[in-house]
N, CA, C and O atoms as CSV, one atom per row, in Angstrom:
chain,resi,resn,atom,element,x,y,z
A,1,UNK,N,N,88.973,-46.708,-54.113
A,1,UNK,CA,C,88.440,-45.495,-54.678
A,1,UNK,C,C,89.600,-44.707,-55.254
A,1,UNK,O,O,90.668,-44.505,-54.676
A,2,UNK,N,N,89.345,-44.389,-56.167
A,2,UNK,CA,C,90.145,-43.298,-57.123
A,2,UNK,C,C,90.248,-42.091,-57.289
A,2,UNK,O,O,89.080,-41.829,-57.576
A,3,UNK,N,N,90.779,-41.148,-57.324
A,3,UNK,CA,C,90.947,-39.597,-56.824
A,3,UNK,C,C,91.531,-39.183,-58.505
A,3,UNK,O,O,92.524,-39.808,-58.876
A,4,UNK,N,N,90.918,-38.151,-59.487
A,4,UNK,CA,C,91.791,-38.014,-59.881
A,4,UNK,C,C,91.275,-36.686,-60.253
A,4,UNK,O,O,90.066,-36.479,-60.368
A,5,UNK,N,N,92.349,-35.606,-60.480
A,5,UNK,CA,C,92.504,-34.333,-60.125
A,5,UNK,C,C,90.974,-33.886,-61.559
A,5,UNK,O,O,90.468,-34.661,-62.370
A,6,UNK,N,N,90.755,-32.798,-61.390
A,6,UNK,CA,C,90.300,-31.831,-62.480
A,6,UNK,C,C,90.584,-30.433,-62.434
A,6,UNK,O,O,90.138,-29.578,-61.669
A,7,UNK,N,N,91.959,-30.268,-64.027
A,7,UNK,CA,C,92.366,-28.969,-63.780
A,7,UNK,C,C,92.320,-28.567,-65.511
A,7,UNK,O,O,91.676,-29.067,-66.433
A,8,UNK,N,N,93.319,-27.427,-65.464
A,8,UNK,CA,C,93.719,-27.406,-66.890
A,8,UNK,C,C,92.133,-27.068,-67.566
A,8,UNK,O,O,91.131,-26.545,-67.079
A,9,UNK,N,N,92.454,-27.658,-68.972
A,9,UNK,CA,C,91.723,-27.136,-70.138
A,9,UNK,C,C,90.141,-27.512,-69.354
A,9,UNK,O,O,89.292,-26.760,-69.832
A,10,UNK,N,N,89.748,-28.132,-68.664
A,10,UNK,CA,C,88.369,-28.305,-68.180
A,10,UNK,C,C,87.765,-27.199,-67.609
A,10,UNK,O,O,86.543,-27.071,-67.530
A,11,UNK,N,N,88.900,-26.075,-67.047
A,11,UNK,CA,C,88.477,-24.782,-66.618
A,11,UNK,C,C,87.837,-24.140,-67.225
A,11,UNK,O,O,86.791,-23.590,-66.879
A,12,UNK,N,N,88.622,-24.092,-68.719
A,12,UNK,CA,C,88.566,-23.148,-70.060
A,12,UNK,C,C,87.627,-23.181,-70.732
A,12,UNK,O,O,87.710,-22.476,-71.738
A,13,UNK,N,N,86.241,-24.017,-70.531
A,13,UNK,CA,C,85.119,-24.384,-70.869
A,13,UNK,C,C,84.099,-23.747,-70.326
A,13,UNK,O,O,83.671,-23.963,-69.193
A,14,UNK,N,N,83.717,-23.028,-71.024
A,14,UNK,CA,C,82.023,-22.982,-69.918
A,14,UNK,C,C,81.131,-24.036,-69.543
A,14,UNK,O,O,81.103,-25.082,-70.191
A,15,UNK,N,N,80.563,-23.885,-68.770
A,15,UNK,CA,C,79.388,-25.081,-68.186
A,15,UNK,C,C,78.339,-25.437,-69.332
A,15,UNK,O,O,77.925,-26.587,-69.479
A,16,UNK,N,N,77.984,-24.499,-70.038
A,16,UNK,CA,C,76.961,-24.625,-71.245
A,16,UNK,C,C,77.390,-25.111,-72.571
A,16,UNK,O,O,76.625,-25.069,-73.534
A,17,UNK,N,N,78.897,-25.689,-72.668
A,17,UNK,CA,C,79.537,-25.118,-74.006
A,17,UNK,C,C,79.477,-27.012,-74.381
A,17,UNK,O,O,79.326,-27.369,-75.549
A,18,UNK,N,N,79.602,-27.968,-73.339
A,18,UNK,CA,C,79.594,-29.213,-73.795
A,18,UNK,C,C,78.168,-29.819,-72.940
A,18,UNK,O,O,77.414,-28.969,-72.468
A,19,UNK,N,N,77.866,-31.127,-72.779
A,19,UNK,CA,C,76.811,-31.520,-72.479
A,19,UNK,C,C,77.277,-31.346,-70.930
A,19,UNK,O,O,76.401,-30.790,-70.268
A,20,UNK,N,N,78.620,-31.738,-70.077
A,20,UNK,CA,C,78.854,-32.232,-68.818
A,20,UNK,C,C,79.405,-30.809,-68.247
A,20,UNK,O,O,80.466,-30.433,-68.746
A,21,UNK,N,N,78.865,-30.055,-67.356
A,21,UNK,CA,C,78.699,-28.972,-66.897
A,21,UNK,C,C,79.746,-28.834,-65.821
A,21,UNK,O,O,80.342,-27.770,-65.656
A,22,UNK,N,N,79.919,-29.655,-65.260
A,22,UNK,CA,C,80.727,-29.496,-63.626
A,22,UNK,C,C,82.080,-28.764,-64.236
A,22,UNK,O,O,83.141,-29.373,-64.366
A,23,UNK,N,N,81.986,-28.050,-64.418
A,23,UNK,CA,C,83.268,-27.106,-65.098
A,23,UNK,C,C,84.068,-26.284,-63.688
A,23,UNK,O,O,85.076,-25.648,-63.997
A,24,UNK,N,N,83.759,-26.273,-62.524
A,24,UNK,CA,C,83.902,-25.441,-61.296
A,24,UNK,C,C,84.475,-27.155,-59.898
A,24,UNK,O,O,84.591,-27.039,-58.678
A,25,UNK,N,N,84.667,-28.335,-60.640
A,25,UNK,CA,C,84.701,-29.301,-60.095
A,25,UNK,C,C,86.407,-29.553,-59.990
A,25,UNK,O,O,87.090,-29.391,-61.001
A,26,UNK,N,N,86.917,-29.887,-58.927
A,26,UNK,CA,C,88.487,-30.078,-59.179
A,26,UNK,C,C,88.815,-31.424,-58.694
A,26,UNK,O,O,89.965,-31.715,-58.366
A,27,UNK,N,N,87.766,-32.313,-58.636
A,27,UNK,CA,C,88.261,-33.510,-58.089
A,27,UNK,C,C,87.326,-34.734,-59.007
A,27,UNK,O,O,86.157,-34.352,-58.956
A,28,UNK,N,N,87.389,-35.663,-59.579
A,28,UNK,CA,C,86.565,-36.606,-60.309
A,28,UNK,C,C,86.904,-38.121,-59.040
A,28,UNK,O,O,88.036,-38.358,-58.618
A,29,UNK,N,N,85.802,-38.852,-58.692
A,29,UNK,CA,C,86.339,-40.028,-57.988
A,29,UNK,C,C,85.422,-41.343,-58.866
A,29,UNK,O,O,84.227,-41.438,-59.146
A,30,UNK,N,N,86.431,-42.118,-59.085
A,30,UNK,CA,C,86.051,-43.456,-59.577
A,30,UNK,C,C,85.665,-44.615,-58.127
A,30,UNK,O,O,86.506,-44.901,-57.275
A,31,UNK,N,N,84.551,-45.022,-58.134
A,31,UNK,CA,C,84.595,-46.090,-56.736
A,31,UNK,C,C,84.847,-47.566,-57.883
A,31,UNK,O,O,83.961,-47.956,-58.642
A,32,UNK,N,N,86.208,-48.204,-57.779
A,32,UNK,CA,C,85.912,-49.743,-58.179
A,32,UNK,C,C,85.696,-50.707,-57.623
A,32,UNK,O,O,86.489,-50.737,-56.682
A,33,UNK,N,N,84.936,-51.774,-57.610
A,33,UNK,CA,C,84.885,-53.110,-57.122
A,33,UNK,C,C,85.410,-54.105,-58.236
A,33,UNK,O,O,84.932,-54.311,-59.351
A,34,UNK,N,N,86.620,-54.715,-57.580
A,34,UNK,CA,C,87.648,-55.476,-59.002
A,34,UNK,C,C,87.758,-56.707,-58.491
A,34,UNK,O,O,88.428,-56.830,-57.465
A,35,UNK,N,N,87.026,-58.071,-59.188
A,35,UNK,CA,C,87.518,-58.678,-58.386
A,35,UNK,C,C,87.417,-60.343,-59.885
A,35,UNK,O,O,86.609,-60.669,-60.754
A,36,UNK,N,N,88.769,-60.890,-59.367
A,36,UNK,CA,C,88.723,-61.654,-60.702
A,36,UNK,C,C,87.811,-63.070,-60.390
A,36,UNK,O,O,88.169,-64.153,-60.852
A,37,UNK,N,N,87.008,-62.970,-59.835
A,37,UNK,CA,C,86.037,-64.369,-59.113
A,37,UNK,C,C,84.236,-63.677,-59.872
A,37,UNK,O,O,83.569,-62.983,-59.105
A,38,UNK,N,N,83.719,-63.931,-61.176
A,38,UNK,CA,C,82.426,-63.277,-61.328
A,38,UNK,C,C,81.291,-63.491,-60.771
A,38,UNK,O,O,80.179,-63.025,-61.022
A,39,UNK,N,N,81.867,-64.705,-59.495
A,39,UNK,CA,C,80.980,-64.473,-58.631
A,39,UNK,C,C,80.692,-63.159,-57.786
A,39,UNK,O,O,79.658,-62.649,-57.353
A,40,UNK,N,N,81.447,-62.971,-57.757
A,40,UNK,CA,C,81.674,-61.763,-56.579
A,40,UNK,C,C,80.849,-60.720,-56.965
A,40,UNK,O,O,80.193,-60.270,-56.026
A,41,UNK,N,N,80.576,-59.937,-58.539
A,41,UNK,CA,C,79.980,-59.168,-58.796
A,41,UNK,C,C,79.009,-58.385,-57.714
A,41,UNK,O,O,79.083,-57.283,-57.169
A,42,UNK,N,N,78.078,-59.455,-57.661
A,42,UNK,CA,C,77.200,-58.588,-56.902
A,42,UNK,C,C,77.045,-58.328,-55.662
A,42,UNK,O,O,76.419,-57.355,-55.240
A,43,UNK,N,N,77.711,-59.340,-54.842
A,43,UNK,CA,C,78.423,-58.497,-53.656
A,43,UNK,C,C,79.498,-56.749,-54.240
A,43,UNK,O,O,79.116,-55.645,-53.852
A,44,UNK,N,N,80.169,-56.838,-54.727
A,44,UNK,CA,C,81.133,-55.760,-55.465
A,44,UNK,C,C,80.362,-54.452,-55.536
A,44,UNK,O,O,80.577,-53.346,-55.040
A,45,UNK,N,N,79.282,-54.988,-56.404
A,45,UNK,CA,C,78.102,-53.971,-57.125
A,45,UNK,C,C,77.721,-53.167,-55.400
A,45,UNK,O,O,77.888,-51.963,-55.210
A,46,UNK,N,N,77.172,-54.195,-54.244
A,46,UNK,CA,C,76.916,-53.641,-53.387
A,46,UNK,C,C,77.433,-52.862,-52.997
A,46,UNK,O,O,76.889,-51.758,-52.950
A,47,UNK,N,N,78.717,-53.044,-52.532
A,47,UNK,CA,C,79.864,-52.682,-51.621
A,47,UNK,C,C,79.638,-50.781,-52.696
A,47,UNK,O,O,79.352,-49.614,-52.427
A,48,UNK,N,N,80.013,-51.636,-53.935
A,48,UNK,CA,C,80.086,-49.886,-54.256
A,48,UNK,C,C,79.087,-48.666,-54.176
A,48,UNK,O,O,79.293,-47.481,-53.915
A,49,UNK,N,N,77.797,-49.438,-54.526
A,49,UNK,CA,C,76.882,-48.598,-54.174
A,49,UNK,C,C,76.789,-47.718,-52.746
A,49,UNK,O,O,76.555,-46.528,-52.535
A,50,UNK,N,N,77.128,-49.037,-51.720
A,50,UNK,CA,C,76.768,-48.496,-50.343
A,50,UNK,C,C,77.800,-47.175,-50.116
A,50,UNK,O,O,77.309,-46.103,-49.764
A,51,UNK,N,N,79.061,-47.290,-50.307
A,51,UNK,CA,C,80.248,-46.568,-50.868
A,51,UNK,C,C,80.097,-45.221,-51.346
A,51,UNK,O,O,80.671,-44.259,-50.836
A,52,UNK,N,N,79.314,-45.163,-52.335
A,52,UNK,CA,C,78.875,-43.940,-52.943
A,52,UNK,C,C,77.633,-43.352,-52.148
A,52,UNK,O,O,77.607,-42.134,-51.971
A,53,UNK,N,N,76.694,-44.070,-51.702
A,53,UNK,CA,C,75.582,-43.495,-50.528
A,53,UNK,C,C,76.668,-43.081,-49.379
A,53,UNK,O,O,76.290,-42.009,-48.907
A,54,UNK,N,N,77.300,-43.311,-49.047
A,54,UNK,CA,C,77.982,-42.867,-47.471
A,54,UNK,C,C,78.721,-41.832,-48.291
A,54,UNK,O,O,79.421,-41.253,-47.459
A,55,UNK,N,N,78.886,-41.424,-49.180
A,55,UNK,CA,C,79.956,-40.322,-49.602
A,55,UNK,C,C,79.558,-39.318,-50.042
A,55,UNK,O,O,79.867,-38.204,-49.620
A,56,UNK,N,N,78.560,-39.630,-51.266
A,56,UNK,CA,C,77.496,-38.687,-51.954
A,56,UNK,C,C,76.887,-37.302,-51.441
A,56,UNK,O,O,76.302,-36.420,-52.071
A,57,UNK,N,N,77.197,-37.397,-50.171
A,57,UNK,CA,C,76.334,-35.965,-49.395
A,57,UNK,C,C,77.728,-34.607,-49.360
A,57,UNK,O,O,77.661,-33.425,-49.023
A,58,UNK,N,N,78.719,-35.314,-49.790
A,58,UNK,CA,C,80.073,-34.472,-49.662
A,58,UNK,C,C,80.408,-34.514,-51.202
A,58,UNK,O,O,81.605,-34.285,-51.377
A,59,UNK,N,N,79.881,-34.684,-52.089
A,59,UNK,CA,C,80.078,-34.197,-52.977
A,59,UNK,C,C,79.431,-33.328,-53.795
A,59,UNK,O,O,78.677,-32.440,-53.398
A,60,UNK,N,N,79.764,-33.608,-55.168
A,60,UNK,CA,C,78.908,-31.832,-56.044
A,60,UNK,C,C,77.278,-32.381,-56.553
A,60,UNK,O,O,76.578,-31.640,-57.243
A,61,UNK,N,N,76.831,-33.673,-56.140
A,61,UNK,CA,C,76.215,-34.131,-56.710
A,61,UNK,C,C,75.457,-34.638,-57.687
A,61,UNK,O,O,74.286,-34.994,-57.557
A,62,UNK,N,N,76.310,-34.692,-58.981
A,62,UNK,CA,C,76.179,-35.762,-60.173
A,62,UNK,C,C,77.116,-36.273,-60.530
A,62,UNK,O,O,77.262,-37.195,-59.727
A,63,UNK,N,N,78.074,-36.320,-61.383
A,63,UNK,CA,C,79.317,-37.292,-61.665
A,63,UNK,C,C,79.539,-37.255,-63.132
A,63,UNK,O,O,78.838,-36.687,-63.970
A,64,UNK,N,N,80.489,-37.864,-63.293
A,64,UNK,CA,C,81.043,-37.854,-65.036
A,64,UNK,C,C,80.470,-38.817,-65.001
A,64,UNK,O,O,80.267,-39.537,-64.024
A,65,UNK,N,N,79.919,-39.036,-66.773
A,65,UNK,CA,C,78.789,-39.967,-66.819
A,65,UNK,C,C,79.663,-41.086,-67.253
A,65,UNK,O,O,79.320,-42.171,-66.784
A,66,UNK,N,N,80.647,-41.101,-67.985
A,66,UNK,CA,C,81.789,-42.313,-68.180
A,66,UNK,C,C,82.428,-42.930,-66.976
A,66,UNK,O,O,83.236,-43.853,-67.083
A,67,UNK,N,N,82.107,-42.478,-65.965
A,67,UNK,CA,C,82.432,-43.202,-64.457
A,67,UNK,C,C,81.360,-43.864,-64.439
A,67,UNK,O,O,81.613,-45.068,-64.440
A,68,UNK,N,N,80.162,-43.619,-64.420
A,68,UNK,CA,C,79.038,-44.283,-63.578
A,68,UNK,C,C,78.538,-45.911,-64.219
A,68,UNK,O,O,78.659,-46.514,-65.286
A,69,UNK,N,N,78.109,-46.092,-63.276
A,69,UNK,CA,C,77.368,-47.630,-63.395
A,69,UNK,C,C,76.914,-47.489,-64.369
A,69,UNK,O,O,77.222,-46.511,-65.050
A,70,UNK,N,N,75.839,-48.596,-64.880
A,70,UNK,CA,C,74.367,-48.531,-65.734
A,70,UNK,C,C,73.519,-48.351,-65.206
A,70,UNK,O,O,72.707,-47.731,-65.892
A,71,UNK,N,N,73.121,-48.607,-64.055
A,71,UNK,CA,C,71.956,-48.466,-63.430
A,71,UNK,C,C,71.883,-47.365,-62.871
A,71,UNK,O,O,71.353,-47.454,-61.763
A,72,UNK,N,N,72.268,-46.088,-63.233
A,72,UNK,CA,C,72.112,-44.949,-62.781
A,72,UNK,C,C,70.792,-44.232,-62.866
A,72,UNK,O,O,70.054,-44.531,-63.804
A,73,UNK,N,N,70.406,-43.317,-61.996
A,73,UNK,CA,C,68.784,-43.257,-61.972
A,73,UNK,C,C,68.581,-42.089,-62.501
A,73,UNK,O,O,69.550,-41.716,-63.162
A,74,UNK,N,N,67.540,-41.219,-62.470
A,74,UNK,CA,C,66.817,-40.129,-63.382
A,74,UNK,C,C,67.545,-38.967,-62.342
A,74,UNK,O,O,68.046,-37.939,-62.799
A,75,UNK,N,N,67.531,-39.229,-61.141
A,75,UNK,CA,C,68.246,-37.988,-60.473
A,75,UNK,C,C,69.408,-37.753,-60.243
A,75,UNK,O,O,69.752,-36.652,-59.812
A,76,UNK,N,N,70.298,-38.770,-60.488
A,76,UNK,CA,C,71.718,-38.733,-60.889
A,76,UNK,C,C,72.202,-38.088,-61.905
A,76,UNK,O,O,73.073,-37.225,-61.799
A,77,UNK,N,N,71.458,-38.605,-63.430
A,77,UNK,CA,C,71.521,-38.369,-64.569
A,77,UNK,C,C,71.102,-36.603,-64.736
A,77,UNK,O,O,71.764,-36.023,-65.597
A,78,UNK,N,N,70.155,-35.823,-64.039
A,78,UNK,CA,C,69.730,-34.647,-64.185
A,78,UNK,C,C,70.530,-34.073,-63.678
A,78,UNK,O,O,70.925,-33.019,-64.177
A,79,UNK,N,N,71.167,-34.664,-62.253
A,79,UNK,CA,C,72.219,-33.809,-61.534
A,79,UNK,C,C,73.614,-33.697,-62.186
A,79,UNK,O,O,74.476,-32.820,-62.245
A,80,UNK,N,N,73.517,-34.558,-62.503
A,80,UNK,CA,C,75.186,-34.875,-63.610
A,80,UNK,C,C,75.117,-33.664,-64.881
A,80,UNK,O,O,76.178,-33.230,-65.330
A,81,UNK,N,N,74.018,-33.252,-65.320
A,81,UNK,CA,C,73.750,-32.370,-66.266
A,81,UNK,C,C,73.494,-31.606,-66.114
A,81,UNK,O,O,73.387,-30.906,-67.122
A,82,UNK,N,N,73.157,-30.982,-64.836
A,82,UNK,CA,C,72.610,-29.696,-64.767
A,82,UNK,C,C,71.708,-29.163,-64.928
A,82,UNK,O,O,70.564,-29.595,-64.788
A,83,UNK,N,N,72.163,-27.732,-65.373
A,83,UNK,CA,C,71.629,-26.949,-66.451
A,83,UNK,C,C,71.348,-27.133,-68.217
A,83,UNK,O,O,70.826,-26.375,-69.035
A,84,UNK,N,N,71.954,-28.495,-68.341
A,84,UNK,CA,C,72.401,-28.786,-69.189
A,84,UNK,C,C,71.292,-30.185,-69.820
A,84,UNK,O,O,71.086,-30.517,-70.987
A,85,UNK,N,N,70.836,-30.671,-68.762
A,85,UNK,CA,C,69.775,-31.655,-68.578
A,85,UNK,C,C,68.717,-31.184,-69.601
A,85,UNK,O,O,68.504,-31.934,-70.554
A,86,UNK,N,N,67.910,-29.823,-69.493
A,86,UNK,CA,C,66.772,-30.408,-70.452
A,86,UNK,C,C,67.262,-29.883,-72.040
A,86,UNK,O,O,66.706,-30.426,-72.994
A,87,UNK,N,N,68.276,-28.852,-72.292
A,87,UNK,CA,C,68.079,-29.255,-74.205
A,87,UNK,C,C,68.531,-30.483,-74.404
A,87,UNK,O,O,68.481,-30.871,-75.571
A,88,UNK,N,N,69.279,-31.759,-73.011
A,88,UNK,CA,C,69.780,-32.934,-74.163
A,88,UNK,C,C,68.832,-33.979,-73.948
A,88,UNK,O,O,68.946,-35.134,-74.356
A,89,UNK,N,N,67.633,-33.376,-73.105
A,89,UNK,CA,C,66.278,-34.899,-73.383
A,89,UNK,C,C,65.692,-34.255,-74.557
A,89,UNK,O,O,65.071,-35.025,-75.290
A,90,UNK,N,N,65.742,-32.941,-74.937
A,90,UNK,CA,C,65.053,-32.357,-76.041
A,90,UNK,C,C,66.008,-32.478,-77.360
A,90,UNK,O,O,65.522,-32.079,-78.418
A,91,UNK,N,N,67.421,-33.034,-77.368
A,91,UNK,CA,C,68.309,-33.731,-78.347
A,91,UNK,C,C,67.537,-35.220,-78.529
A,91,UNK,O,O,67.144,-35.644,-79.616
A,92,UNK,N,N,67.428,-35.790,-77.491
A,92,UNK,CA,C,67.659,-37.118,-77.090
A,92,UNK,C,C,66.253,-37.563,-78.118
A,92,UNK,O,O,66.189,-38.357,-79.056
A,93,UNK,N,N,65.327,-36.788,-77.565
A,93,UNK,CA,C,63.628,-37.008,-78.199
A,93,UNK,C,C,63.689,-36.632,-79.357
A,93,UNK,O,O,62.785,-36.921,-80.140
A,94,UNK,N,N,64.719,-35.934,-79.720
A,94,UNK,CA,C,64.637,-35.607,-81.632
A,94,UNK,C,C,65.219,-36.762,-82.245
A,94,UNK,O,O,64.756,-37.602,-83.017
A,95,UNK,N,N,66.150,-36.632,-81.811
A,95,UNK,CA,C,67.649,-37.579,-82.761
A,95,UNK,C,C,67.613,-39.294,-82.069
A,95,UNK,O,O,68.300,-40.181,-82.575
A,96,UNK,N,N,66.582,-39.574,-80.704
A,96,UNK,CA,C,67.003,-40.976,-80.937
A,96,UNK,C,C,65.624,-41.490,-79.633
A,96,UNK,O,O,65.759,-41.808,-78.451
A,97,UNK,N,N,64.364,-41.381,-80.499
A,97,UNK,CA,C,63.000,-41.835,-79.771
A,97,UNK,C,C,63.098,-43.047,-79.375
A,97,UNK,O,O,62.722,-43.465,-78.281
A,98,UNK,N,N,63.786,-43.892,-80.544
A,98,UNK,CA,C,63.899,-45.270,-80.250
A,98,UNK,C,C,64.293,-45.977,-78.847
A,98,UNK,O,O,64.078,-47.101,-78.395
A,99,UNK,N,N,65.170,-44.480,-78.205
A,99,UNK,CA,C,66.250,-45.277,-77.402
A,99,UNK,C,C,66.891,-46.371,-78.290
A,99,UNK,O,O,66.234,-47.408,-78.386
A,100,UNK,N,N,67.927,-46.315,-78.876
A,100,UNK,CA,C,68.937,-47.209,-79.819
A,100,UNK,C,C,70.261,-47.184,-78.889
A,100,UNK,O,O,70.879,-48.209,-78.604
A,101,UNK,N,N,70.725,-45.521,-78.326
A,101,UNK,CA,C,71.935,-45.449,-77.912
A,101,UNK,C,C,71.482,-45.590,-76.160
A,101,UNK,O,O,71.381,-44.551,-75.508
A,102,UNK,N,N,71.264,-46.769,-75.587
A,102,UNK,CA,C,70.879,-47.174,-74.253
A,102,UNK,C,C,71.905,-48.019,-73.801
A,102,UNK,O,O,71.361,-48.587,-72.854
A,103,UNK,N,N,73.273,-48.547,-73.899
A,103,UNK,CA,C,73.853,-49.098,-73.297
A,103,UNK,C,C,74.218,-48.834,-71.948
A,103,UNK,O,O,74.263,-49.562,-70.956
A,104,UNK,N,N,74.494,-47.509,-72.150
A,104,UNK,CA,C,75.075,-46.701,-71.225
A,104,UNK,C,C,74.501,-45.662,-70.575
A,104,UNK,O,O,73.717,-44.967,-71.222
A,105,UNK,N,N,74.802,-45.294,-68.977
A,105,UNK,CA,C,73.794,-44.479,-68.823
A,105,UNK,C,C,73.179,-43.440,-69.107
A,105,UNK,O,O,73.503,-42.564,-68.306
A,106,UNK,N,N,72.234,-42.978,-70.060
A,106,UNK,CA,C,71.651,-42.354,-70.814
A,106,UNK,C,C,70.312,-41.574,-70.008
A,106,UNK,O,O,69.827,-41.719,-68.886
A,107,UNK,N,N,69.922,-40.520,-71.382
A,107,UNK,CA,C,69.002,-39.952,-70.997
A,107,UNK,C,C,67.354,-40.548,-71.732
A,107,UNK,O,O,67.069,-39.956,-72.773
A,108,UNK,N,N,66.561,-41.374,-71.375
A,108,UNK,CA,C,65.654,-42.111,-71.701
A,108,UNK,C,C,64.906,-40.726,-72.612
A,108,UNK,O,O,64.861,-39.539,-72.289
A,109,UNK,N,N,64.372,-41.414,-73.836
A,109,UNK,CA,C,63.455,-40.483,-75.036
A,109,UNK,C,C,62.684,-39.778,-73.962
A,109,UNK,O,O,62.845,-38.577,-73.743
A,110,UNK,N,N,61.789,-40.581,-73.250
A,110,UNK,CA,C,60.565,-39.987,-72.527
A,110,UNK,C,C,60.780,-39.265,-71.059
A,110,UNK,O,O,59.891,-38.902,-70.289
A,111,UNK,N,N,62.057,-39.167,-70.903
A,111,UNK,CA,C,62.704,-38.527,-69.485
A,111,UNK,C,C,61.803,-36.906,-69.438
A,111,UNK,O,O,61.386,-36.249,-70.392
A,112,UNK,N,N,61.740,-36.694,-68.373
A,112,UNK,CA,C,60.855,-35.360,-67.994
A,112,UNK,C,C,62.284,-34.683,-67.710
A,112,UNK,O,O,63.313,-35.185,-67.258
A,113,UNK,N,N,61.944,-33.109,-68.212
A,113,UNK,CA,C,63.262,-32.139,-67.219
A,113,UNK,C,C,63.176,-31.874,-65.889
A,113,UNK,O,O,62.233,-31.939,-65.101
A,114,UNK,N,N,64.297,-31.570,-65.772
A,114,UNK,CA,C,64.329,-30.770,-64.353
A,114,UNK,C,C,63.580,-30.027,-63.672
A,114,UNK,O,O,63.279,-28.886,-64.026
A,115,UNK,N,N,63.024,-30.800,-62.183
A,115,UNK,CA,C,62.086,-29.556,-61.649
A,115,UNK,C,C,61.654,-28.610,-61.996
A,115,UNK,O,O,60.966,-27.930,-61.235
């Protein structure tokens, strides 16, 4: 697991001013599973998941979205955004119904907002 600081110009931002809100966050953690055998993957995949469930309750609860898996779920993705969550399903449903930009973990056209 990876520790890496959040300081500096990330302060200088408001929470509303880019899509990724955690602007009040001073720590970012990467969990990797590295392993040069592609068998291993999905043991790896496990290990990290379980990793992030045993940790997750001590943190701010969403994450930088360029850390995360793909398989990240609808309540990750809302928590990761915030406040910030429903104008970008209301971007997302203007500028890309298709779902085209889905590689990565994204906000699905038909995603509902936040509670």
């Amino acid at each position: 697991m990876h520790l890496y600081p959040i300081d500096g110009a990330v302060h200088r931002v408001g929470p509303n001013d880019t899509a990724w809100n955690a602007r009040s966050a001073t720590w970012a953690m990467v969990i990797a599973g590295i392993d040069p055998d592609p068998r291993k993957a999905g043991e790896l995949a496990t290990w990290a998941r379980r990793y992030w469930a045993a940790i997750h309750a001590h943190t701010g609860g969403g994450g930088y979205i360029n850390f995360m898996m793909g398989d990240a779920d609808h309540a990750r993705l809302s928590a990761t955004y915030g406040d910030n969550y429903q104008p970008l399903v209301a971007l997302k449903r203007k500028y890309d119904p298709a779902n085209f930009f889905r590689e990565n973990p994204n906000i699905p056209p038909g995603a509902a907002g936040p509670g």
